[in-house]
N, C-alpha and C positions, 0 to 999 in steps of 0.2 A: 504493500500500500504506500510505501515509502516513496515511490516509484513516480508515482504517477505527479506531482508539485515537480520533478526534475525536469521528469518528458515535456510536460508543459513548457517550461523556461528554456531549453534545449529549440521548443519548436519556435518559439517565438524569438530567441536569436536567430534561430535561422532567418525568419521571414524580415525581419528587421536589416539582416544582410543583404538580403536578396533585393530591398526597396532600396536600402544607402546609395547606390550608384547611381540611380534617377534623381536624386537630390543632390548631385556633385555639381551638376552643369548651370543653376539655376541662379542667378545674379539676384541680389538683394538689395533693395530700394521699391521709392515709393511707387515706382513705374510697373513693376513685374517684370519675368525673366525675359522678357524684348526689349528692354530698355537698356542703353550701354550709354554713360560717361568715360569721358576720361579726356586726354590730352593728344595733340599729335601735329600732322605737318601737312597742309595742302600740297598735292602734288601732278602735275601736270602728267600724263600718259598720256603720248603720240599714237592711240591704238584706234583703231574702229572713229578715225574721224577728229581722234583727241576730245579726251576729257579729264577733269579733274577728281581726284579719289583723297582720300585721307589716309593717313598712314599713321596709324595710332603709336605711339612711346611704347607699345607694347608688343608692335610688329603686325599686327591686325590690318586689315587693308577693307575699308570702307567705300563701297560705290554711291555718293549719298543723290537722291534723286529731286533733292528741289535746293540746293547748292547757288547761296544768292552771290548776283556778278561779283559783289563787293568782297567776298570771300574766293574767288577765283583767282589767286596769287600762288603760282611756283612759290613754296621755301615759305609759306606764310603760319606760324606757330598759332595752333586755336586749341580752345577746352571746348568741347562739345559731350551731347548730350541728342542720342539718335534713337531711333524704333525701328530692330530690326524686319525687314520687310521679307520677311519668308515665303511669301505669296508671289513673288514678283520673281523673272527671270529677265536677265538681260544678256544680249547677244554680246556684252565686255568679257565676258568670260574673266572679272578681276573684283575680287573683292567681293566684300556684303551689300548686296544692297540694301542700303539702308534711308529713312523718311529723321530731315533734320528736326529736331524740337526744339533747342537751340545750340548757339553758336557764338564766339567771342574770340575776339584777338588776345592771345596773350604777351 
């Protein structure tokens, strides 16, 4: 009878393992797991016609799709804050596309 309070705790680490890994990917803030801050560098690509992408401090490469003129600078340092666009496919084949929320020179 001893048995059975182990087998319980046994099953339910298991299941607790088994879920851990779907919570590894998930970013936290007030936006939910499609929202991404952070810091990075405007960057000019010669590809498909040329367009501008962001290139986050963190190596992440952003295809952002409403990217206003004033922010369209080679070499231009910005903190931004984007919604990844999962839904959407672009023929750049570069980066996330991503919908800006905002945006700032730093």
């Amino acid at each position: 009878m001893k048995k059975a309070p182990y087998l319980t705790i046994v099953v339910l680490a298991a299941i607790l393992l088994l879920l851990a890994p779907g919570c590894a990917g998930a970013k936290t803030g007030t936006g939910g797991p499609d929202i991404v801050s952070g810091t990075g560098t405007i960057t000019y690509l010669n590809l498909e016609g040329g367009f501008y992408g962001i290139v986050g401090d963190d190596g992440q490469k952003y295809d952002p799709m409403n990217l206003d003129r004033a922010f369209q600078q080679d070499g231009l340092k910005v903190k931004f804050q984007v919604k990844l666009r999962k839904d959407v496919a672009t023929i750049r084949m570069w980066g996330t596309p991503v919908e800006i929320i905002s945006i700032e020179k730093r």
